[in-house]
MDAnalysis code that builds the backbone (N, CA, C; Angstrom):
import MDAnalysis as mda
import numpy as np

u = mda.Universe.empty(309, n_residues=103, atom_resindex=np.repeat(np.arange(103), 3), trajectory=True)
u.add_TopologyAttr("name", ["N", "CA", "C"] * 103)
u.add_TopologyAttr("resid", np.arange(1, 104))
u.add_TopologyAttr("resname", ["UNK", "UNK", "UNK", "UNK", "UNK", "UNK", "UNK", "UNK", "UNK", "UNK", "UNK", "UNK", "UNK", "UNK", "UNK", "UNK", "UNK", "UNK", "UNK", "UNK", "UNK", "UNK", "UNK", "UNK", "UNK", "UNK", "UNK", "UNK", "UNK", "UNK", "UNK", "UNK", "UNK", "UNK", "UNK", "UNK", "UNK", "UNK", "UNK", "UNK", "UNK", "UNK", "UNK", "UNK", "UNK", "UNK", "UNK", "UNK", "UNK", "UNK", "UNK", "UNK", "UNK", "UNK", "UNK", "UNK", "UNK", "UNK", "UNK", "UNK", "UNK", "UNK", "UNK", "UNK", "UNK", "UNK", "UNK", "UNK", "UNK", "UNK", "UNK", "UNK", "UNK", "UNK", "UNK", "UNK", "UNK", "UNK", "UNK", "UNK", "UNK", "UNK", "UNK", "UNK", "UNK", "UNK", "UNK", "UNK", "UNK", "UNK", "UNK", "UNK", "UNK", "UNK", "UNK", "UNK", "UNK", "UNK", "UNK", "UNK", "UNK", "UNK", "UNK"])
u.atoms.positions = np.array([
    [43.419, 101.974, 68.161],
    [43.465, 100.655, 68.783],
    [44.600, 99.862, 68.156],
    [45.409, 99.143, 69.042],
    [46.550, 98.722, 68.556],
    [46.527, 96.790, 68.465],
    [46.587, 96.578, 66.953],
    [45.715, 95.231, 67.021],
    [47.147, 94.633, 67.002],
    [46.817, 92.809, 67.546],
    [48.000, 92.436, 67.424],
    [47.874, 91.195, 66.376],
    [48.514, 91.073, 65.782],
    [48.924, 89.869, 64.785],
    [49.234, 89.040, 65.237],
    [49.370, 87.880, 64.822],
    [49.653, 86.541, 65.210],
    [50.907, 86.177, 64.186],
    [51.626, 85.380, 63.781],
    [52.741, 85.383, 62.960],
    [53.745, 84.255, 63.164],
    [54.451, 83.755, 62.642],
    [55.092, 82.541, 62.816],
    [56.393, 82.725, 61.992],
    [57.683, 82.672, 62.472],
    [58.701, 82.556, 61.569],
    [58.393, 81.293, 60.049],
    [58.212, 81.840, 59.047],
    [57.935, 80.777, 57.644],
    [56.874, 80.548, 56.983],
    [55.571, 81.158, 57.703],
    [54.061, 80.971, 57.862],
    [53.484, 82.037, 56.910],
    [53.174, 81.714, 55.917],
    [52.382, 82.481, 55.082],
    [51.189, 82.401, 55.118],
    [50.188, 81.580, 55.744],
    [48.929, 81.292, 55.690],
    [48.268, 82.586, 55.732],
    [47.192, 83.131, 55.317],
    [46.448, 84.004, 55.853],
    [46.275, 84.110, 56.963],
    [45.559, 82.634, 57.627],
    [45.362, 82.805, 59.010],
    [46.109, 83.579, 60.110],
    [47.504, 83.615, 59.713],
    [48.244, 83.772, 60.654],
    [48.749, 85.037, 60.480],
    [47.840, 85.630, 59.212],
    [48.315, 87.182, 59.402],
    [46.882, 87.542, 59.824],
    [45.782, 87.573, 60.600],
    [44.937, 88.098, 60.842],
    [45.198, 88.864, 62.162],
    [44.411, 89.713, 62.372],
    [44.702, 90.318, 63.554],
    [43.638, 89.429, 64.996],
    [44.082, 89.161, 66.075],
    [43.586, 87.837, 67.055],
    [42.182, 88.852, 67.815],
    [41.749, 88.527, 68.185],
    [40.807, 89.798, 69.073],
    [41.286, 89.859, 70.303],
    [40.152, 91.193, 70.721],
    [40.897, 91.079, 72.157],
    [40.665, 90.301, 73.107],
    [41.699, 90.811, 74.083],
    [41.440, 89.801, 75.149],
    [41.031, 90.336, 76.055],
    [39.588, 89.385, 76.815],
    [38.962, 90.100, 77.680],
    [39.266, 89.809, 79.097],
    [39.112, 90.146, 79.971],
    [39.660, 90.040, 81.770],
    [38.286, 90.513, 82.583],
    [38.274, 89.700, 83.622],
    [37.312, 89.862, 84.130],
    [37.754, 89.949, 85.570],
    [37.508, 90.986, 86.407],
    [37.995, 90.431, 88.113],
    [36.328, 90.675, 89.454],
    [36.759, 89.601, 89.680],
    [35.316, 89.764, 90.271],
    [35.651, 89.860, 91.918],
    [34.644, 89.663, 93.013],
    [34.963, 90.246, 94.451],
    [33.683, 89.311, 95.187],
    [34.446, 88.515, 96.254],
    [33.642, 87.853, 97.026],
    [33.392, 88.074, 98.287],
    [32.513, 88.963, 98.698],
    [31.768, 88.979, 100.121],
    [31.165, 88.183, 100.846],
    [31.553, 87.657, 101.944],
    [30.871, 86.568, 102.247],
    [30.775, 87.073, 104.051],
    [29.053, 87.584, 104.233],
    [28.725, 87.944, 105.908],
    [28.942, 87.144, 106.486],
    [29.456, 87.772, 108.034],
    [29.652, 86.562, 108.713],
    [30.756, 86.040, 109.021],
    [32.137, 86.051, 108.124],
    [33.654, 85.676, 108.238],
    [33.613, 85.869, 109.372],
    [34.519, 85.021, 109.894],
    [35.274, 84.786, 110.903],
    [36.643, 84.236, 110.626],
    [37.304, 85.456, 111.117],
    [38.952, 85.489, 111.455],
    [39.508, 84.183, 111.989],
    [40.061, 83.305, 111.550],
    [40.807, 82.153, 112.268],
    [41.428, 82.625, 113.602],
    [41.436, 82.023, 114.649],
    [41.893, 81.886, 116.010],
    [43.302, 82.673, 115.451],
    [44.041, 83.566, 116.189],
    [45.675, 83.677, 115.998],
    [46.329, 84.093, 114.952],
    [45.350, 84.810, 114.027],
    [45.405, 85.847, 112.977],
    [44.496, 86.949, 113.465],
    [45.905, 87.850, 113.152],
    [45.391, 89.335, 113.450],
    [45.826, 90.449, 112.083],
    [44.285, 91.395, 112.472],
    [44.151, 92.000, 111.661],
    [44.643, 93.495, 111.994],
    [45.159, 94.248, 111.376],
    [46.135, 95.462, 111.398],
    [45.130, 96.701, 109.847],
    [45.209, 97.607, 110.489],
    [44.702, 98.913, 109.408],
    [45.386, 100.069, 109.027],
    [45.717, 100.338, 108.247],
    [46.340, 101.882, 108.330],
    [45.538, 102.363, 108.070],
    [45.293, 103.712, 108.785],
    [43.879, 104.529, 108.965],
    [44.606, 105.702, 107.614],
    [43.393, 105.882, 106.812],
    [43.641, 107.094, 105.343],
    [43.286, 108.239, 105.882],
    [43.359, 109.034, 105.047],
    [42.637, 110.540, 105.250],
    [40.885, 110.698, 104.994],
    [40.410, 110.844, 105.434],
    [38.934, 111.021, 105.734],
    [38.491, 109.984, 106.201],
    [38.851, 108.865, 106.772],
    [38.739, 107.576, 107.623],
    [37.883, 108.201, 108.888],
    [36.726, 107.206, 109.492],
    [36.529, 107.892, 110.758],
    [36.070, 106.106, 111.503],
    [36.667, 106.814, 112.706],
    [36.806, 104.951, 113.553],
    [34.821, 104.486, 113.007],
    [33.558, 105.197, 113.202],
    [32.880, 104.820, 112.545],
    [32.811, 104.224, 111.289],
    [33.344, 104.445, 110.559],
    [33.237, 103.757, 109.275],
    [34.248, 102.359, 108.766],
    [35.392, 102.615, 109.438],
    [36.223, 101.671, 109.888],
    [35.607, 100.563, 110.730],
    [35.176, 101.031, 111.850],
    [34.467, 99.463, 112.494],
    [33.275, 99.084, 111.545],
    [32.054, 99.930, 110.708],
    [31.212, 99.654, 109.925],
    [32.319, 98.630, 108.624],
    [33.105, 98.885, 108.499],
    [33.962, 98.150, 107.122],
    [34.044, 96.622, 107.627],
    [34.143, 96.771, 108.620],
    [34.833, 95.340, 109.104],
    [33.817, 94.687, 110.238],
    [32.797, 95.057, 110.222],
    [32.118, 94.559, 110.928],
    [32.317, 94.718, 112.555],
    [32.791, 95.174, 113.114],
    [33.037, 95.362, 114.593],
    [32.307, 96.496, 115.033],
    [32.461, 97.184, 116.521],
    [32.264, 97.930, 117.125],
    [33.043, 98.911, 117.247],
    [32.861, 100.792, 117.510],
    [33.522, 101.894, 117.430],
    [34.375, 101.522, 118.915],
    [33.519, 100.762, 119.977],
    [34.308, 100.759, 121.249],
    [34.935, 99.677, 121.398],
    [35.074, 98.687, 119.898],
    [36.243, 97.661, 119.988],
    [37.308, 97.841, 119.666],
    [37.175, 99.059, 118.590],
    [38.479, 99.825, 118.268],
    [39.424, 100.751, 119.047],
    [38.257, 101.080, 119.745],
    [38.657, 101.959, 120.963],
    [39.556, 101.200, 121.853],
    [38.918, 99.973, 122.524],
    [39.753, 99.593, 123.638],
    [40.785, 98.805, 123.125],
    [40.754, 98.511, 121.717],
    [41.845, 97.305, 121.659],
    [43.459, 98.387, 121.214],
    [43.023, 99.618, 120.667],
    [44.231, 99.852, 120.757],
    [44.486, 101.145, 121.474],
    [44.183, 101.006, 122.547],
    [43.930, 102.307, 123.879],
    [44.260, 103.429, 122.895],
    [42.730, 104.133, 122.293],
    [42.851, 105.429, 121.683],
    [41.934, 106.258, 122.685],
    [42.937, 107.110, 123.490],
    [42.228, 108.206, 124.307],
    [41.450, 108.708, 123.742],
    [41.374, 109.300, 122.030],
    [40.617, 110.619, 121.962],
    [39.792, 109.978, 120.419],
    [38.782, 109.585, 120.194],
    [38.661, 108.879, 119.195],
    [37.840, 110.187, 118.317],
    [37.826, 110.675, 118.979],
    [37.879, 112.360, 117.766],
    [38.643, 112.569, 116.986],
    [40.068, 112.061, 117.077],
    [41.255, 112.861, 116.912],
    [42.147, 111.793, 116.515],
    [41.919, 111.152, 115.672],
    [42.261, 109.628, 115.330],
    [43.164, 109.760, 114.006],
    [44.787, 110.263, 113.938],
    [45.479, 110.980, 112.798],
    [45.662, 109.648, 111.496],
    [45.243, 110.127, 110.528],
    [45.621, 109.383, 109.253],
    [47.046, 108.731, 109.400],
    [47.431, 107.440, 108.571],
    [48.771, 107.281, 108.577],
    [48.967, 106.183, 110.066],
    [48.006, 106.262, 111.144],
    [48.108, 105.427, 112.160],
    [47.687, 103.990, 111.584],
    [48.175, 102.933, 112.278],
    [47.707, 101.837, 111.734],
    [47.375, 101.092, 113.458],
    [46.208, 100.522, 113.050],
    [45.111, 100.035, 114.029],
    [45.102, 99.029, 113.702],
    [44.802, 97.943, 115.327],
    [44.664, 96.262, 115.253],
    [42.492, 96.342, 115.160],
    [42.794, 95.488, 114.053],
    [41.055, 95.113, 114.275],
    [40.775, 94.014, 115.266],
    [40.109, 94.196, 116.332],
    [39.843, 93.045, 117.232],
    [38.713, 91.975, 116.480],
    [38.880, 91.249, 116.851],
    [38.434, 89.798, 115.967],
    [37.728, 88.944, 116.960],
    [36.850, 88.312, 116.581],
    [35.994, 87.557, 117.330],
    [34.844, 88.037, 117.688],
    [34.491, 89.180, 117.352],
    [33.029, 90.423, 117.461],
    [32.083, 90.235, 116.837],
    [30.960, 89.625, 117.171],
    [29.905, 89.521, 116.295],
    [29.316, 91.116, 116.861],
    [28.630, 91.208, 115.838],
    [27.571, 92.400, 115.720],
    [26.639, 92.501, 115.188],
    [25.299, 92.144, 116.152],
    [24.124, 92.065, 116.282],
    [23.224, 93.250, 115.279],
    [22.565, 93.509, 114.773],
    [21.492, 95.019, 114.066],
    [20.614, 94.452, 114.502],
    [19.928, 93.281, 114.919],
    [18.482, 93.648, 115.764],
    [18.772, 92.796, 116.327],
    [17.424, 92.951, 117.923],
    [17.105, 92.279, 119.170],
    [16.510, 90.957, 118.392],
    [16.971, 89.613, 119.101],
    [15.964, 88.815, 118.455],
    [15.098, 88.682, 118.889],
    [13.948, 87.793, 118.213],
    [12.413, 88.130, 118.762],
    [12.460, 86.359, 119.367],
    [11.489, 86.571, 119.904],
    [11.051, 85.068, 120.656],
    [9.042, 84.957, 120.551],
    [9.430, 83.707, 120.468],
    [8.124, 83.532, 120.132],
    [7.814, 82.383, 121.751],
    [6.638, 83.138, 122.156],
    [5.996, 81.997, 123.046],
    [5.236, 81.049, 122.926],
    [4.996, 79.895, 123.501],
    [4.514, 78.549, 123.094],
    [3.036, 78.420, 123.705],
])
């Protein structure tokens, strides 16, 4: 471990020959459900290797057949790494029917 000193041109103090501790870093990540894309910002993907338009629309919240139609992919089997795809925006996506209650 490579400690660092502290030091001052003239400074004899002890203090200032001690070694400082480390320094710690922290990076943290904010998810927040629900975003919505501002009006007139668009979103763009480059598709990786083992990418599948399923998991891609699951990333971003959309639909497999929003990906489909927004950037006319005939064969969504066959979807080559290295392509870069528009995410259509404005898609909510529902996981359950809502329920209703009668009065």
């Amino acid at each position: 471990m490579l400690a660092v000193v502290a030091g001052a041109c003239g400074t004899t103090d002890k203090a200032s020959k001690e070694p400082l501790p480390p320094i710690r870093t922290t990076t943290s990540t904010t998810t927040i459900p629900g975003t919505t894309i501002p009006e007139g910002i668009r979103q763009f993907y480059k598709i990786k290797p083992g990418d599948t338009l399923g998991s891609i629309a699951a990333g971003f919240g959309v639909t497999i057949q929003s990906l489909i139609d927004a950037n006319n992919i005939e064969n969504p089997d066959n979807v080559p790494a290295g392509l870069t795809i528009e995410i259509p925006s404005g898609i909510v996506l529902i996981d359950e029917i809502p329920t209703t209650t009668e009065g």
